[in-house]
C-alpha positions as CSV (number, residue, x, y, z in Angstrom):
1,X,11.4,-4.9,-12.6
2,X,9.8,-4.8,-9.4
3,X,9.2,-1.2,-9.3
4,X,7.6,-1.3,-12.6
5,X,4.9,-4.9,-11.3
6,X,4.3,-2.0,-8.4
7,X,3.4,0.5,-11.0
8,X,1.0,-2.0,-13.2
9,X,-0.8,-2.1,-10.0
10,X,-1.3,1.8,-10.2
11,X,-2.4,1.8,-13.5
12,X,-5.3,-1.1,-13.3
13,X,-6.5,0.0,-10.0
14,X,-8.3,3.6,-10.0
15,X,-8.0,3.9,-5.7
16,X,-4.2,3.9,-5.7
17,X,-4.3,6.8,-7.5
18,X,-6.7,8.9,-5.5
19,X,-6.6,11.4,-3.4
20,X,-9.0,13.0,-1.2
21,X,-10.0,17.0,-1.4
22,X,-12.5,19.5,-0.1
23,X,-15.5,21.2,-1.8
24,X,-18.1,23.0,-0.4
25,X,-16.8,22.0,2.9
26,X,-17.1,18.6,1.7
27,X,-14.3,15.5,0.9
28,X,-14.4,14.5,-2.5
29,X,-12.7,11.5,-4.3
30,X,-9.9,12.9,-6.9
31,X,-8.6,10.1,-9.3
32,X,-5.5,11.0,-11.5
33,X,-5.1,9.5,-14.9
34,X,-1.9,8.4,-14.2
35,X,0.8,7.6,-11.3
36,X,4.0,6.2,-11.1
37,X,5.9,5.9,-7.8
38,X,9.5,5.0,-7.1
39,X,10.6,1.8,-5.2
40,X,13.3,3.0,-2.5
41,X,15.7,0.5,-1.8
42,X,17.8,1.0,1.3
43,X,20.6,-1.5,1.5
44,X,21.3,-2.9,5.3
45,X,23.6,-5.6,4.4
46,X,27.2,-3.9,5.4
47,X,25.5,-3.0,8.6
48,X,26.7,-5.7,11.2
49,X,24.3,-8.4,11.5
50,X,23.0,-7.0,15.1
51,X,22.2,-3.8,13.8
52,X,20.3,-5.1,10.9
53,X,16.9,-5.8,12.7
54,X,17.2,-2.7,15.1
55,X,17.6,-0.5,11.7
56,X,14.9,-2.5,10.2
57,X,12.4,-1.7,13.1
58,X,13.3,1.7,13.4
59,X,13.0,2.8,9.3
60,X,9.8,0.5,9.2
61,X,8.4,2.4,12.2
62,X,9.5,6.1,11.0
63,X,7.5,5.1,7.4
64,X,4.8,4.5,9.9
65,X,4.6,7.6,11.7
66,X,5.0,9.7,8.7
67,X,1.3,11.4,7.7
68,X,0.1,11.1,4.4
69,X,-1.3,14.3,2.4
70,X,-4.7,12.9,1.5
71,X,-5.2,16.3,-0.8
72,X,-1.7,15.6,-2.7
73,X,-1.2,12.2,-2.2
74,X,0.1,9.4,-2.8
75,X,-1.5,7.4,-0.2
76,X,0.6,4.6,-0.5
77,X,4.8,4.1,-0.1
78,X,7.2,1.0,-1.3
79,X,10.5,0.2,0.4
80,X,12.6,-2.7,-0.1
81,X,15.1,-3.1,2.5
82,X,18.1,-5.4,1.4
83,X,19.7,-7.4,4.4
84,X,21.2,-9.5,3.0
85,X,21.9,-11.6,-0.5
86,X,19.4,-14.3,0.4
87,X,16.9,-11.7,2.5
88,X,14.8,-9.1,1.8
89,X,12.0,-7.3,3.6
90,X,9.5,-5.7,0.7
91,X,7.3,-3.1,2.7
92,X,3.7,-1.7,1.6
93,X,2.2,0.9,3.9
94,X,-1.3,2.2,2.3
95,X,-3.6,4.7,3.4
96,X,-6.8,3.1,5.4
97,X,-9.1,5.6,3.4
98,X,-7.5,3.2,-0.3
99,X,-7.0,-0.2,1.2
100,X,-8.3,-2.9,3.7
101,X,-7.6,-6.3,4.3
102,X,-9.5,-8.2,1.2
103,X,-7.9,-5.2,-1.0
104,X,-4.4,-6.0,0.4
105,X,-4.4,-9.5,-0.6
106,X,-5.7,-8.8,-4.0
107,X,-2.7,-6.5,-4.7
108,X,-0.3,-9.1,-3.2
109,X,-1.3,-11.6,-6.0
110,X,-1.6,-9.6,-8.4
111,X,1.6,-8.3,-8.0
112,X,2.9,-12.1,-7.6
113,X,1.3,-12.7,-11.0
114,X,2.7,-9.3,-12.8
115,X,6.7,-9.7,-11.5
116,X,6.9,-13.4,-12.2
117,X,5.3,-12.9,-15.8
118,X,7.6,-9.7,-16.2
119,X,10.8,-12.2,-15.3
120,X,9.7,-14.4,-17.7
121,X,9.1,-12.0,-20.4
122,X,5.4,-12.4,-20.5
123,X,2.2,-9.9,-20.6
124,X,0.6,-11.3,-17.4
125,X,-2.9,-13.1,-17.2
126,X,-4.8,-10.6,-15.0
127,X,-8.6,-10.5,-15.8
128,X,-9.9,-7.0,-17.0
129,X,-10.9,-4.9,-14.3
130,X,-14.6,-3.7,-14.8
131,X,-15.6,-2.7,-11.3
132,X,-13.3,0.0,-9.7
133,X,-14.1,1.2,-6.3
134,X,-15.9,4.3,-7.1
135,X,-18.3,1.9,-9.4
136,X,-19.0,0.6,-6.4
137,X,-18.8,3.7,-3.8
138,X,-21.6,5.5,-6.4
139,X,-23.9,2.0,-6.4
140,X,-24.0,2.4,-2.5
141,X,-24.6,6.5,-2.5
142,X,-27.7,5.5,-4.6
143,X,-28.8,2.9,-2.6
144,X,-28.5,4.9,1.3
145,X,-32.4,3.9,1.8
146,X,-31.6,0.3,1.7
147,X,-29.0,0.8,4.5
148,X,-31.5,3.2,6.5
149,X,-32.2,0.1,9.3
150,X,-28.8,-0.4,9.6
151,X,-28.0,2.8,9.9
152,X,-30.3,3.8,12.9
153,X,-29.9,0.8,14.6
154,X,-26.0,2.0,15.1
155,X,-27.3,5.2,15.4
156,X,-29.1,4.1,18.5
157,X,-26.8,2.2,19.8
158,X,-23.5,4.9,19.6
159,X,-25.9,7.6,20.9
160,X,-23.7,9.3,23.7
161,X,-20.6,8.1,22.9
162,X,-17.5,10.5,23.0
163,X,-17.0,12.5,19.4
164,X,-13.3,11.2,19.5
165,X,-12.0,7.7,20.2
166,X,-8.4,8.5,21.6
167,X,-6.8,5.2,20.8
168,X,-3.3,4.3,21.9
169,X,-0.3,5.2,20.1
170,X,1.9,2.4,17.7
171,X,4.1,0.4,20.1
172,X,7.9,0.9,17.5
173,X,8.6,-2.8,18.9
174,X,5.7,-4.1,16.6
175,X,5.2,-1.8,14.4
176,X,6.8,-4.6,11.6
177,X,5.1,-7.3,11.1
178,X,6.3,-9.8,8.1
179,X,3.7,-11.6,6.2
180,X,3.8,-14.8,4.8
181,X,5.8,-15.6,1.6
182,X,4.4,-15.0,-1.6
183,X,5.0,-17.4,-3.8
184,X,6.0,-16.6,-7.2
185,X,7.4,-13.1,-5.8
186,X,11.1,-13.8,-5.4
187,X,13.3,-10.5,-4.3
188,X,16.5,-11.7,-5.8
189,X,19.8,-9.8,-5.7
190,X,19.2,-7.9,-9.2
191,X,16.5,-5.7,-7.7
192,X,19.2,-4.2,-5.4
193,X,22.6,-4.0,-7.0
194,X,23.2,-0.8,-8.6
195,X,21.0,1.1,-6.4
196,X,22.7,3.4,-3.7
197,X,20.9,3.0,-0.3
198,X,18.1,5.8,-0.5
199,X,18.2,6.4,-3.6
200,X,15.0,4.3,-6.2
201,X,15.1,1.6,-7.9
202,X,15.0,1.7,-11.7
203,X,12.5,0.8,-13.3
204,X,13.4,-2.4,-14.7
């Protein structure tokens, strides 16, 4: 059931299902019709209980350091890591090029608002999507001169600076971060049993 909230998501929004390739030298945005993704569930809960974080950390971190293929996609991965009967660690790891911070907690309720309507049986209440990023990403191609201060001020002001900002790498130790609770987005013990560790989650 969760799997299948996850892949609603896909559907309604165009940039989780796009990918980035090269013409003429130059990226282009690639949106496939459809895309469904499996939800891998890896079950921690017969690992003793000091083990349980450590493994956490270190899957959570290897998810992390895996590349994505921005030509072949997808940009995005789901894990659910069961620790327990009454715990559960659901982890989203998106792309920067598909996602940022306001986009993140859109998908969060939304997805909230699709699982606890699927548990109850219902169609959920979203409102139609009529804007989809590359609405937007076209409106602002068309509208460069408007941006043209903006632009040459940070032109100005970045003039001599290095063509490669060599940033440190991700610290393992907090690589995970948990987010608050989402109400309304239970993981109860259904989305796990049946599933070998590794292996996805059905459908529901």
């Amino acid at each position: 059931m969760l799997e299948a909230s996850l892949n609603v998501l896909l559907q309604r929004h165009a940039i989780l299902r796009t990918t980035f390739a090269l013409r003429a030298g130059q990226p282009v945005q690639v949106i496939a019709p459809s895309l469904v993704l499996p939800l891998l569930v890896l079950d921690l809960s017969t690992r003793p209980l000091e083990e349980r974080e450590r493994l956490l950390q270190q899957r959570i971190a290897e998810e992390i350091a895996q590349p994505f293929d921005l030509e072949h996609g997808p940009l995005q991965r789901y894990l659910l890591l069961h620790l327990s009967e009454e715990e559960h660690v659901l982890f989203l790891l998106w792309h920067h090029s598909i996602s940022d911070g306001w986009s993140e907690e859109v998908f969060l309720r939304e997805l909230s608002e699709v699982y606890t309507a699927s548990r109850a049986g219902k169609a959920p209440d979203l409102a139609p999507v009529t804007l989809q990023y590359a609405d937007y990403a076209l409106w602002q191609r068309q509208h460069t001169a408007a941006f043209e201060p903006q632009l040459e001020y940070w032109r100005e002001h970045l003039a001599g600076a290095p063509p490669q900002l060599e940033l440190p790498p991700i610290d393992p130790d907090r690589a995970y971060r948990p987010c608050r609770e989402q109400p309304g987005l239970p993981t109860p013990r259904e989305l796990v049993q049946g599933h070998a560790p590794g292996e996805p989650a059905g459908a529901g």
